[in-house]
N, C-alpha and C positions, 0 to 999 in steps of 0.2 A: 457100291451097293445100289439094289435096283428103288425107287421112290415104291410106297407101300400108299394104296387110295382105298379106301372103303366104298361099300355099293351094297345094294339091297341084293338078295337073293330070290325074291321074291317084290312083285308088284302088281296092281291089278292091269288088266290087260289094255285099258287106256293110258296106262303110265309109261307103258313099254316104249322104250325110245328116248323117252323124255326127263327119265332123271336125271339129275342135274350131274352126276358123277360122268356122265356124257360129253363133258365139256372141256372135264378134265382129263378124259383118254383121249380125245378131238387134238388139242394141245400136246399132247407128250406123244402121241402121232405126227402130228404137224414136224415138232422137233425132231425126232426119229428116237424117244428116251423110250428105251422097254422100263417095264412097270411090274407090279405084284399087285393084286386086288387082294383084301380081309372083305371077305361078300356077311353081310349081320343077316337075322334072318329078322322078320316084322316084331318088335317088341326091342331087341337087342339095341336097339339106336338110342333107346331111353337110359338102358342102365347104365352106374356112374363111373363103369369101365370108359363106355364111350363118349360119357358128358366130357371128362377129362380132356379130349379132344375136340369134340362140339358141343360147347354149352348146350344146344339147344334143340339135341338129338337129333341131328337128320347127318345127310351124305351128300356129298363126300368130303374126306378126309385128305389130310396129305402128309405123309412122314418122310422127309430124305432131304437132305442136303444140309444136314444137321438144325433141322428146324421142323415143327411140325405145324399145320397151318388147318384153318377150319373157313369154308365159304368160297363157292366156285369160280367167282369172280378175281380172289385174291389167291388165288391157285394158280389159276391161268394165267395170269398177271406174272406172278414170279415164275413159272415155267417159260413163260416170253423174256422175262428178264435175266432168266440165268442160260437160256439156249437161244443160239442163233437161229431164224427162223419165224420171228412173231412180231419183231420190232423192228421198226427202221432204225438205222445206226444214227441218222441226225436226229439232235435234239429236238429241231420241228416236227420233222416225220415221227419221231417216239410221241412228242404230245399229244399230237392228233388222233394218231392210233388208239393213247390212254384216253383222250376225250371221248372216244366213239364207243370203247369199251366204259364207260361210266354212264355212256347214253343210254345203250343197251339196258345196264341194269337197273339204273336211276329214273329217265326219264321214259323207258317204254315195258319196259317189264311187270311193274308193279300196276299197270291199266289192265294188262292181261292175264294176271292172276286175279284180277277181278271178277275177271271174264267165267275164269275155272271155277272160282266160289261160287256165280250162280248159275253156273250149268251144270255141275259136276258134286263139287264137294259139300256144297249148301244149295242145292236144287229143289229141296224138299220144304223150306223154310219161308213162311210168309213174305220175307221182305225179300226174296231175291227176283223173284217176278216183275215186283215193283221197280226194280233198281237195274235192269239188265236192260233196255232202252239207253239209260245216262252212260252205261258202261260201252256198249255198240258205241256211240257217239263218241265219247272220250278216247276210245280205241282208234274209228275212224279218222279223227284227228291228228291222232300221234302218228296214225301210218302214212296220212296225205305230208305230212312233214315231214317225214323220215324219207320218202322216197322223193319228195323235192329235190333232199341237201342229193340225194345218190345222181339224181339225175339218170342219164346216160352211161354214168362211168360204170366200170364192172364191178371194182371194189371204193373203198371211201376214200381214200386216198392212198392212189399207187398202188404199190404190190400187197395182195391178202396178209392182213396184220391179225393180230391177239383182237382189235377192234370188231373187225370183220367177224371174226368165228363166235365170238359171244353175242353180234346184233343179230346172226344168223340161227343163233339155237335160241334165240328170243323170240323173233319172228316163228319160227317153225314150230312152235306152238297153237298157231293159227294156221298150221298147214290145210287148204281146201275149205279154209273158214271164206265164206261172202269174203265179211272185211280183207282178208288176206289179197283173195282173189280182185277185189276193186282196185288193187296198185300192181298191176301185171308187172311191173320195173322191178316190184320188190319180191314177190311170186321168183321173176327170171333169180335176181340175187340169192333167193333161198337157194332156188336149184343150183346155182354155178354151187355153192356152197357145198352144198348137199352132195354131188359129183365127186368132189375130192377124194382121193386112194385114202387118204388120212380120214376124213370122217366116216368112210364108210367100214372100213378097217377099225374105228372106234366102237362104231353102232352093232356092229355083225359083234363083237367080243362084251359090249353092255350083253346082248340080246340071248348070247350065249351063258351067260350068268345068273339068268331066272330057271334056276333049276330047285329052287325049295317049295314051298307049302304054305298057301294062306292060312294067316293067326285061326283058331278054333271060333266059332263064329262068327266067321267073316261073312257081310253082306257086301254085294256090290251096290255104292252109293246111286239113288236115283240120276238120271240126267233128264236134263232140258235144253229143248234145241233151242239156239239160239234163236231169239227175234219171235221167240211164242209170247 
């Protein structure tokens, strides 16, 4: 039986691309696993149909392999882990892969959602003006880092691992962002990334799944360019 992943059917049109159910078609592409998508429509993620599956209402989901699993990180992770394809077979090579993937979401993700609160989702809000210099900075820092350890090489170590494909849809958040664009090394990484028959093959089938209708007064949230 095919793995079952939840997705929005609807997002506003800056999201497009970027939900996080993304990472889990990217991975079960990578592997060659066909899949079945349950698309919720905006509201549906809350009720306690779906909490049952994600406490904390959002997407994606993951049902198969006699286990159901909530949070994109630990999706991809046991997709790497149950198919050939994401992990290196040694022990070493599998930790470093798991280390890079934990970097991804532990040490560079959570500056850059930062980022989205005060341009995007809390743009309109006294303190985010104030606070979006410390954020540029703290960003800037985690990328001058992150593209040190990369260096030269194409991927983090060796052959494109579960690592790779989750620092890559981390990054690509900031795609054309300044910050982004100050570490050309890490820019080229996104794009090798982004290239792949498998993510794009994920992206084109997320992209194709916004076929519903924003909730009944829906506004789109102000933005703020960065570095105003």
């Amino acid at each position: 039986m095919k793995p079952v992943i939840t997705a929005y059917d609807w997002v506003p049109d800056f999201a497009k691309g970027q939900v996080r159910d993304l990472r889990v078609r990217w991975a079960l592409e990578e592997v060659g696993q066909p899949y079945d998508v349950r698309y919720l429509s905006q509201g549906a993620q809350k009720r306690p149909e779906h909490r049952t599956l994600q406490p904390y209402g959002q997407v994606p989901t993951y049902e198969g392999d006699g286990t159901a699993l909530f949070e994109s990180g630990a999706i991809v992770l046991h997709i790497a882990e149950t198919r050939a394809g994401l992990l290196p077979a040694d022990p070493a090579g599998r930790a470093k892969a798991l280390e890079w993937s934990f970097a991804a979401i532990n040490s560079v993700e959570p500056f850059i959602m930062d980022h989205a609160m005060c341009t995007a989702f809390e743009a309109d809000k006294p303190w985010s003006a104030p606070r979006l210099p410390g954020v540029e900075k703290r960003i800037a820092d985690r990328f001058a880092r992150t593209a040190d350890r990369l260096g030269d090489r194409q991927w983090y170590d060796g052959a494109f691992s579960a690592g790779d494909l989750l620092m890559i849809a981390v990054l690509r958040i900031m795609d054309g962002d300044p910050l982004l664009k100050a570490q050309p090394m890490l820019e080229a990484y996104v794009a090798r990334g982004t290239e792949r028959p498998a993510f794009q093959r994920a992206l084109a089938a997320q992209m194709a799944g916004f076929t519903g209708q924003p909730p009944a007064g829906w506004r789109e949230p102000p933005r703020q360019e960065a570095g105003a």
